[in-house]
N, C-alpha and C positions, 0 to 999 in steps of 0.2 A: 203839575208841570206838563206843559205838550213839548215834547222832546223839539217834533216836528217844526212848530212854531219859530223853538227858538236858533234853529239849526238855517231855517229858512231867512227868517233879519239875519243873523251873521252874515252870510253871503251877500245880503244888499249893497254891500260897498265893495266887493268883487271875487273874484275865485279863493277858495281858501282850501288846505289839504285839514283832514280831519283833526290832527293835533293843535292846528288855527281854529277849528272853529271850539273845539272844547276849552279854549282856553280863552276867545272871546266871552263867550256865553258866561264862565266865570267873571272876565271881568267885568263885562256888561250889568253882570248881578251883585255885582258886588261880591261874590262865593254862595250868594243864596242859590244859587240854581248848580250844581256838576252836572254834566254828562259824560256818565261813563263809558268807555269802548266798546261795552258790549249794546250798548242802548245805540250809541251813534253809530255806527257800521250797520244795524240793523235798519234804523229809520233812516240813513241816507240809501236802503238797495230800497225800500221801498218809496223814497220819495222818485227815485232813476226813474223806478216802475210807471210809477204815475206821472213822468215826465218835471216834477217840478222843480227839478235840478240836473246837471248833467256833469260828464265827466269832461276835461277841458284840458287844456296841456299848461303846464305851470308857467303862471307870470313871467318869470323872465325867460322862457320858450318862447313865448309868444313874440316877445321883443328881440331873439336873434344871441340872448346872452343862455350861463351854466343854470341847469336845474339839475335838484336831486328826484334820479328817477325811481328811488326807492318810493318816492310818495304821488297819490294818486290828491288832483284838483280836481274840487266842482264848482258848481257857477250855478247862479240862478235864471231860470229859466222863463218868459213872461207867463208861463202855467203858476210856477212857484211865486212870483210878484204879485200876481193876482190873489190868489190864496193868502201875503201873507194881509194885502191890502182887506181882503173882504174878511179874515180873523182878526185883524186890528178894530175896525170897523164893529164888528160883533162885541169885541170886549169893550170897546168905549160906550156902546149903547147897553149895555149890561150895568158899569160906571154908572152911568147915567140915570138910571131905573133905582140903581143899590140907593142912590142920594139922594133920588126924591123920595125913599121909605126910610131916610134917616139911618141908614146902616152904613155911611161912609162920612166924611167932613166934607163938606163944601169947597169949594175953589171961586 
């Protein structure tokens, strides 16, 4: 599992506070995948670090309505887009290699 990864597509479709995205990722995976608090608080200071996500003011701040300011939003950033575009990219051409040596099914 790249924590990173999947913390980075959650965010693709817009700011999320960290109990969204762990609970995305679950459902995204069907439960195959948790991330737990202590993984995701960790890999989102250092994604901040490396710029591929930011911190943001909740959804409906943004629009003028109530937020609860107990929780902190991030968003993805075109550093984090990029990365998650060029790790996608990476696992499809891996895919790709596994099936011509017969170690996946065809499509």
């Amino acid at each position: 599992m790249n924590p990173s990864y999947h913390i980075l597509v959650s965010l693709g479709d817009g700011p999320k506070h960290g109990y969204a995205i762990m609970r995305d990722v679950a459902t995204r995976t069907e439960g195959e995948i948790e991330i737990l608090p202590g993984t995701l608080y960790s890999t989102i200071k250092r994604l901040i670090a490396e710029r591929a996500i930011e911190e943001c003011p909740a959804p409906d701040e943004q629009e003028g309505g109530f937020s609860d300011e107990r929780r902190r939003y991030y968003r993805l950033t075109a550093i984090g887009r990029a990365a998650v575009l060029e790790e996608t990219d990476r696992m499809a051409m891996l895919i790709r290699l596994a099936r011509k040596k017969g170690f996946a099914t065809s499509r």
